[in-house]
C-alpha positions in Angstrom: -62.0 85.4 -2.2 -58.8 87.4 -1.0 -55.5 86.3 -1.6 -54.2 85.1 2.2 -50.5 86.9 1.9 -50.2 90.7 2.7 -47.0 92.5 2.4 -46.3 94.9 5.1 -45.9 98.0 3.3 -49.4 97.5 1.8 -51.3 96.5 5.1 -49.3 100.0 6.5 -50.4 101.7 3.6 -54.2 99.8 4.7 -53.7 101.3 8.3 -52.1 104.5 8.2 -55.1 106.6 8.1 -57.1 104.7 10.9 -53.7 105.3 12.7 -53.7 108.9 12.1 -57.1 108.8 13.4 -56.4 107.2 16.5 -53.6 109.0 17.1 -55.8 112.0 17.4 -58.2 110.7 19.6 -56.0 109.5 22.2 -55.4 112.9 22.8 -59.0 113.1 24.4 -58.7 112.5 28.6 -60.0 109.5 30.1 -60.1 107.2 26.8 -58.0 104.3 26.4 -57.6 103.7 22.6 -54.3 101.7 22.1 -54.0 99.2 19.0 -51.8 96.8 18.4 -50.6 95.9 15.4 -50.5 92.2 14.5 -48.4 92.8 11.7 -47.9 90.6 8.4 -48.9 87.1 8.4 -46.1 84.7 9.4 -44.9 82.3 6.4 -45.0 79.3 8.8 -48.5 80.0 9.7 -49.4 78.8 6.7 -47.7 75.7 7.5 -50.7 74.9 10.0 -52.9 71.8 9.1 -55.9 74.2 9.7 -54.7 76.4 6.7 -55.3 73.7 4.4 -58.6 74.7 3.2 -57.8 78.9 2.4 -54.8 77.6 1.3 -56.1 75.7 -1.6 -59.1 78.4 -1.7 -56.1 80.4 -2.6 -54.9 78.4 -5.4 -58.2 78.3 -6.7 -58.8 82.1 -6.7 -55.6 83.3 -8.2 -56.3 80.7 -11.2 -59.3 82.3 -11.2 -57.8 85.7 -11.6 -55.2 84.5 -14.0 -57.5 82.7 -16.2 -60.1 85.4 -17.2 -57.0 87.5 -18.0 -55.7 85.5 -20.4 -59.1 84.5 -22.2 -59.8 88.4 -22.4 -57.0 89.0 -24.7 -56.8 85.9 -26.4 -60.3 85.7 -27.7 -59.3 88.7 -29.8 -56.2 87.7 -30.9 -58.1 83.9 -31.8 -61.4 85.9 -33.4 -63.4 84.7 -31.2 -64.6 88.3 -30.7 -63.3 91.7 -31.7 -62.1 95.0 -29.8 -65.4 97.3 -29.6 -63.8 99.8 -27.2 -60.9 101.2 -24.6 -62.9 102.1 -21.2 -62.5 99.1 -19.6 -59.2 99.2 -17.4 -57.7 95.8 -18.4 -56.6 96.5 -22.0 -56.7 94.5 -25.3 -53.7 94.4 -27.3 -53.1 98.5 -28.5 -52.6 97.0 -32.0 -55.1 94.6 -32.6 -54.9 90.8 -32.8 -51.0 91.0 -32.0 -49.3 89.5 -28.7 -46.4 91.9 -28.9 -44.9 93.4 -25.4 -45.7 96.6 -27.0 -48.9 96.6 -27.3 -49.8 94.5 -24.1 -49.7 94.7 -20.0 -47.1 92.5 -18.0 -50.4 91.5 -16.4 -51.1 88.8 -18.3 -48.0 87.2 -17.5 -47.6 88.4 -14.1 -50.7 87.1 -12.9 -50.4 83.6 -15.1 -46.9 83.3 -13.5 -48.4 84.1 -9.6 -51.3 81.0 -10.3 -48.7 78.4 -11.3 -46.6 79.3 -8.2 -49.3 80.0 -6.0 -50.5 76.4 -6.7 -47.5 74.5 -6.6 -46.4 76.4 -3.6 -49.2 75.2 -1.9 -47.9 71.6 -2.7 -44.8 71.7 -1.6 -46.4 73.2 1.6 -49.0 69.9 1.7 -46.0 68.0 0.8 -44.3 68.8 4.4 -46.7 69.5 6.4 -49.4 66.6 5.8 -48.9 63.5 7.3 -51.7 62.1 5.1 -50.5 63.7 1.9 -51.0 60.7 0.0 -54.5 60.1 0.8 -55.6 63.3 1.1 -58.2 64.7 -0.7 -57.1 68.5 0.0 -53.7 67.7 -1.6 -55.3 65.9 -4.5 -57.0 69.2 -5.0 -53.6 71.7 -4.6 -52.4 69.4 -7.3 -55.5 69.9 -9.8 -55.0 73.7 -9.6 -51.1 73.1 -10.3 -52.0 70.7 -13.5 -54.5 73.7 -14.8 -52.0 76.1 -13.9 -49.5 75.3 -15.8 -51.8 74.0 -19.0 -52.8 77.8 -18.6 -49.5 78.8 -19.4 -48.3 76.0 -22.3 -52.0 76.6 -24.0 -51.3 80.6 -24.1 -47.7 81.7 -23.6 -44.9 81.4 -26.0 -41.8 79.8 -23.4 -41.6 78.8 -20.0 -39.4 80.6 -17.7 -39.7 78.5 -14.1 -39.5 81.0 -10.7 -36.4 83.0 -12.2 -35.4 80.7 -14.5 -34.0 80.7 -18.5 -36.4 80.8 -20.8 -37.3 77.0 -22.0 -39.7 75.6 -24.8 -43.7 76.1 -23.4 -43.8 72.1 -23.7 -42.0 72.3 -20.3 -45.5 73.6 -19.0 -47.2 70.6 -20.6 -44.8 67.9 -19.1 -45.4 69.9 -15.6 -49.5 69.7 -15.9 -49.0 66.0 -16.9 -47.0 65.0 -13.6 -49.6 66.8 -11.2 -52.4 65.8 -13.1 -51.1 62.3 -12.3 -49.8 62.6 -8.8 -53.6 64.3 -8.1 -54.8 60.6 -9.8 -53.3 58.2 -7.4 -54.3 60.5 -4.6 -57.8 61.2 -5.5 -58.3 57.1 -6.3 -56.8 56.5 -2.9 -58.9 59.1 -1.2 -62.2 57.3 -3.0 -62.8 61.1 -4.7 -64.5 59.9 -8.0 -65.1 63.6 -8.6 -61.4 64.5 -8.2 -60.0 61.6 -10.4 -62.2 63.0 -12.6 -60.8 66.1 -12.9 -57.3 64.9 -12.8 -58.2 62.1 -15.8 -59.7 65.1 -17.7 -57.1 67.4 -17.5 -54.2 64.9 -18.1 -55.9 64.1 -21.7 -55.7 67.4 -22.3 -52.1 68.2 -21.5 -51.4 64.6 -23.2 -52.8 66.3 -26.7 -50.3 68.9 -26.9 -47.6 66.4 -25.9 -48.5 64.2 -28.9 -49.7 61.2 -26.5 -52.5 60.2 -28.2 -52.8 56.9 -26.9 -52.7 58.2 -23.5 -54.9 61.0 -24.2 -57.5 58.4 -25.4 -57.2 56.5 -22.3 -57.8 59.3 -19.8 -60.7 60.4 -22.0 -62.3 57.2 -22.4 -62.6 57.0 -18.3 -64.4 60.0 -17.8 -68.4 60.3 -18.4 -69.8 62.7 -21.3 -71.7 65.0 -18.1 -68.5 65.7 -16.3 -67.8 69.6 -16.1 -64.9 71.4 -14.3 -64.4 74.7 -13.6 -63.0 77.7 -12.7 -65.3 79.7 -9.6 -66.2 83.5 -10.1 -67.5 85.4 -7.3 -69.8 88.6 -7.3 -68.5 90.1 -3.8 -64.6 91.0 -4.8 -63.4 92.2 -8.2 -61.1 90.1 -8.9 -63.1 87.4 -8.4 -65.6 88.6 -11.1 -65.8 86.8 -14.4 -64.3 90.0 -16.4 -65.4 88.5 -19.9 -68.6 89.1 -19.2 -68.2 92.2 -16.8 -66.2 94.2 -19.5 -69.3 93.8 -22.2 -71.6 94.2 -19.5 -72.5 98.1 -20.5 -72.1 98.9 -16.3 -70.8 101.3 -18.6 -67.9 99.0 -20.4 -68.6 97.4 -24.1 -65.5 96.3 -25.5 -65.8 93.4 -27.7 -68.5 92.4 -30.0 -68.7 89.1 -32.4 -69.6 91.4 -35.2 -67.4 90.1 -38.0 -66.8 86.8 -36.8 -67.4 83.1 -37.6 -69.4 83.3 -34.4 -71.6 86.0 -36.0 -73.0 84.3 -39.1 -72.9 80.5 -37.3 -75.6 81.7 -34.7 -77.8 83.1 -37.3 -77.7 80.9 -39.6 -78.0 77.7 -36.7 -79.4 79.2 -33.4 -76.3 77.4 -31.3 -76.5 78.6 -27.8 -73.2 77.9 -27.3 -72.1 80.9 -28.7 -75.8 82.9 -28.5 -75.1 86.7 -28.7 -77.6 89.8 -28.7 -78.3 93.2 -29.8 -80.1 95.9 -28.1 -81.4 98.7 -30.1 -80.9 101.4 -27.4 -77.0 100.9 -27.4 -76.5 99.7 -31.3 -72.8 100.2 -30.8 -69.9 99.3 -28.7 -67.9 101.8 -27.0 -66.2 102.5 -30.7 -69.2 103.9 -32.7 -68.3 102.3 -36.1 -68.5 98.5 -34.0 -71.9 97.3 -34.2 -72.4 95.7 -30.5 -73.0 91.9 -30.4 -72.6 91.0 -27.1 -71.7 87.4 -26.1 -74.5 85.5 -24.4 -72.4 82.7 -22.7 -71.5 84.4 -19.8 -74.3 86.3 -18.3 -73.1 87.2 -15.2 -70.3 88.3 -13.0 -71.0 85.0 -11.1 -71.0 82.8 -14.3 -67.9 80.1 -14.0 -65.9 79.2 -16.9 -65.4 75.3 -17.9 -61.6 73.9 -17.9 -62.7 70.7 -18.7 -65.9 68.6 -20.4 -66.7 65.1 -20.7 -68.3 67.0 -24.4 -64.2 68.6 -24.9 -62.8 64.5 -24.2 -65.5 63.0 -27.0 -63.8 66.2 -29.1 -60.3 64.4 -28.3 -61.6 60.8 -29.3 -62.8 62.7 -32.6 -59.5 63.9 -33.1 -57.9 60.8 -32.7 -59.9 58.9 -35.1 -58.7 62.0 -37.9 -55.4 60.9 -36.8 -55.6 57.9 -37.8 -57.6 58.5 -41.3 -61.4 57.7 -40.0 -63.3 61.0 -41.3 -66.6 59.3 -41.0 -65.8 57.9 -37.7 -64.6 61.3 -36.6 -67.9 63.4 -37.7 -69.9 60.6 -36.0 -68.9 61.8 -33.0 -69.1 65.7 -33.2 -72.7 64.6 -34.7 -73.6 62.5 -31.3 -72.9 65.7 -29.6 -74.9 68.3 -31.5 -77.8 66.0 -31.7 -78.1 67.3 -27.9 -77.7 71.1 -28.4 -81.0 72.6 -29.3 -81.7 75.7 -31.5 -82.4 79.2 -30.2 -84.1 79.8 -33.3 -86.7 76.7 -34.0 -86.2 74.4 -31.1 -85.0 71.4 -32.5 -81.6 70.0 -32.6 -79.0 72.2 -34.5 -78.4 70.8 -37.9 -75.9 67.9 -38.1 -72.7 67.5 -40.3 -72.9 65.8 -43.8 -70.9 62.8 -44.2 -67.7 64.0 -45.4 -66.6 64.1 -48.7 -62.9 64.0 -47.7 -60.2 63.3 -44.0 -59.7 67.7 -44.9 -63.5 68.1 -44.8 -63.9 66.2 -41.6 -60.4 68.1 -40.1 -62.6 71.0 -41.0 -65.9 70.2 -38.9 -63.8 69.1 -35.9 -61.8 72.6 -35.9 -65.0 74.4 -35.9 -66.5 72.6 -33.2 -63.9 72.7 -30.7 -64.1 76.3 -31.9 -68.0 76.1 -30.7 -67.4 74.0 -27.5 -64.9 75.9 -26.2 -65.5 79.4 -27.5 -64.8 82.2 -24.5 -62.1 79.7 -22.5 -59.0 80.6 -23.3 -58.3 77.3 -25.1 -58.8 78.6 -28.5 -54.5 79.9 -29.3 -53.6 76.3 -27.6 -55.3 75.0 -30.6 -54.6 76.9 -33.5 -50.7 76.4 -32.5 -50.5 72.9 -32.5 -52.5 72.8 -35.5 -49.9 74.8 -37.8 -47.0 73.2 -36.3 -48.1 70.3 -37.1 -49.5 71.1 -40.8 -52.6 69.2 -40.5 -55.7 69.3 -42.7 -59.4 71.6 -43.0 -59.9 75.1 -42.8 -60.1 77.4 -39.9 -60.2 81.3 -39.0 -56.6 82.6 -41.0 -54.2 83.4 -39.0 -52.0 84.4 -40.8 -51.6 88.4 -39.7 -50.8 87.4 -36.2 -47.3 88.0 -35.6 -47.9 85.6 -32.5 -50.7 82.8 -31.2 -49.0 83.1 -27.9 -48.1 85.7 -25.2 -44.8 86.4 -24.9 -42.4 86.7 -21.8 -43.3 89.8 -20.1 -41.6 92.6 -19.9 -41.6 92.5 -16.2 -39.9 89.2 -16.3 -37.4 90.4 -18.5 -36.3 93.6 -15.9 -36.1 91.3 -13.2 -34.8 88.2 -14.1 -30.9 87.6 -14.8 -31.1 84.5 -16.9 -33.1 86.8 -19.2 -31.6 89.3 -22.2 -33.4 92.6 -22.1 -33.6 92.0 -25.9 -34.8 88.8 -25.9 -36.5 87.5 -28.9 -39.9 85.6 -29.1 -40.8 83.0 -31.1 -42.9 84.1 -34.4 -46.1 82.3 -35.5 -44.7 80.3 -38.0 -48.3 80.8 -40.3 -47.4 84.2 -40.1 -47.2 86.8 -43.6 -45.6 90.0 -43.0 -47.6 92.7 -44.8 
């Protein structure tokens, strides 16, 4: 999929040598090879009611982009893998593990940025133009994109800064995901799209988690089946569209991350979990880094492979969360037990082995961290989770994070050039776990 706006200078950049081309040839006598140059794409045009489609196509593609982005770098930074190598042209962080604007690309940002405004853009377009906004499926859609969006940014960057904007607490993202998640609800239930109030149930309980709604989260969770998967698309015929976690540890010739060292390492040996399956191959025993033994991930096996935003298996996850909450550890591990009694072994083909009945609420905080850690390894939810975690002090053990100067990417430096509500020096928030050495 291609983005739909052109800028001038690039689509002259596009022609110039076909126009150099041309130019010599209608030097020959008797041929008649005049062009003529359409020129950018109008902004009204995409005002046109047959635009809908591409339009929301074009919501869905930069998310797309801006989502495999941000689960690159985070993964490292949340140990969900570590750097095996430099090759691949989208960096990880130059310093390992640490969100600094040093030792990262504006990219991140940039492109994280472009997918909440793309989306909401194409709103405010629906919001004019259709005459049947409030029925139709096409906007209930736009405004799904614009809820996942904008999670996208509160689960991963530090502060929100809105189109030019000062810089605001990353909550603001939350509360923005919420109202399109809920405008997208009433649509979808008047359009009679049961798949697309779905999505829009699913993704408000999330949002509603790191707002502190639990009752609300509950709710949203409770209406959505256990088989319900959403996703973002990845396409093998454009770049872009190619799901880069698996592309840059694809050896086509970049290896740059490998579990080696990881929870993820030991857990699928000792259990068989295909949820976070990796391999070995004895021809290439290392990653692009010869002292990183290469275990490549196994959950993405293809450039085409989509990556879940939201589960009916992540809502039961929310429910058991919940129940911890409210001081039901046995209730709690009953549910993360319900869901790995369907998950069978790699290793010996039976069910993976279920939690014990916990000997304390910190115990049971402990097997729920871990398994969202499992559900949702490799999709860019993991820094969303260790944040609110540690601001909130609650119980169990997880990965230590206490090196990382940062669970969040900070506002880019880009941003910081260009917008003037914005100090040059401006100073990020630190991860409040964090130990200097």
């Amino acid at each position: 999929m291609s983005n739909l706006i052109f800028s001038d200078d690039a689509g002259r950049a596009h022609l110039a040598p076909r126009l150099l081309l041309l130019g010599a040839l209608v030097l020959l006598p008797g041929c008649d090879f005049s062009v003529a140059n359409p020129g950018p794409l109008r902004d009204a045009d995409l005002d046109d009611p047959a635009a809908t489609v591409p339009l929301v196509t074009s919501a869905r593609a930069a998310f797309s982009s801006a989502l495999w982005r941000v689960t690159f770098v985070g993964a490292e930074v949340a140990r969900e893998y570590v750097q095996g190598g430099r090759i691949f042209t989208t960096k990880l962080p130059s310093i390992p593990g640490q969100l600094t604007r040093e030792s990262i690309a504006s990219a991140f940002w940039d492109y994280s940025v472009r997918a909440r405004w793309v989306a909401e853009d194409v709103v405010r377009r629906f919001r004019a133009n259709l005459s049947d906004f409030n029925t139709s499926p096409v906007a209930a859609e736009a405004l799904i994109w614009a809820g996942f969006a904008n999670r996208l940014l509160g689960e991963n960057f530090c502060e929100a800064v809105i189109d030019g904007g000062p810089a605001q607490p990353g909550s603001v993202y939350f509360e923005r995901a919420e109202q399109f998640f809920t405008e997208a609800l009433a649509i979808a239930t008047a359009a009679g799209r049961q798949d697309l109030v779905h999505a829009a149930l699913a993704g408000r309980a999330t949002v509603r988690v790191h707002l502190g709604d639990w009752t609300g989260a509950i709710a949203d969770a409770g209406a959505v089946p256990l088989d319900f998967v959403f996703q973002a698309e990845y396409h093998s015929t454009e770049l872009e569209q190619y799901n880069q976690i698996y592309w840059s540890n694809a050896n086509q010739p970049f290896r740059t991350h490998s579990v080696v060292g990881t929870f993820y390492e030991d857990y699928y040996q000792q259990t068989g979990d295909p949820r976070v399956a990796w391999g070995q191959d004895p021809e290439v025993p290392t990653a692009e880094i010869a002292s990183v033994p290469w275990l490549f991930q196994l959950k993405y096996r293809s450039r085409e492979d989509d990556i879940n935003l939201v589960t009916g298996r992540e809502l039961r996850l929310i429910e058991a969360e919940a129940l911890l909450r409210q001081g039901d550890g046995p209730g709690a591990v009953a549910i993360l037990n319900s869901l790995r009694s369907t998950i069978v072994s790699d290793h010996t083909g039976n069910p993976i082995v279920q939690y014990p009945v916990p000997s304390s609420l910190e115990e049971a905080w402990t097997y729920l961290k871990q398994e969202r850690g499992i559900e949702l390894w490799l999709e860019g939810r993991r820094l969303g989770d260790h944040r609110r975690w540690i601001a909130e002090g609650v119980p169990g053990a997880t990965d230590d994070m206490s090196d990382r100067i940062r669970l969040c990417f900070p506002i880019a430096q880009s941003e910081l050039n260009t917008n003037p509500n914005l100090d040059l020096q401006h100073a990020d928030p630190i991860n409040p776990a964090y130990v200097q050495p």
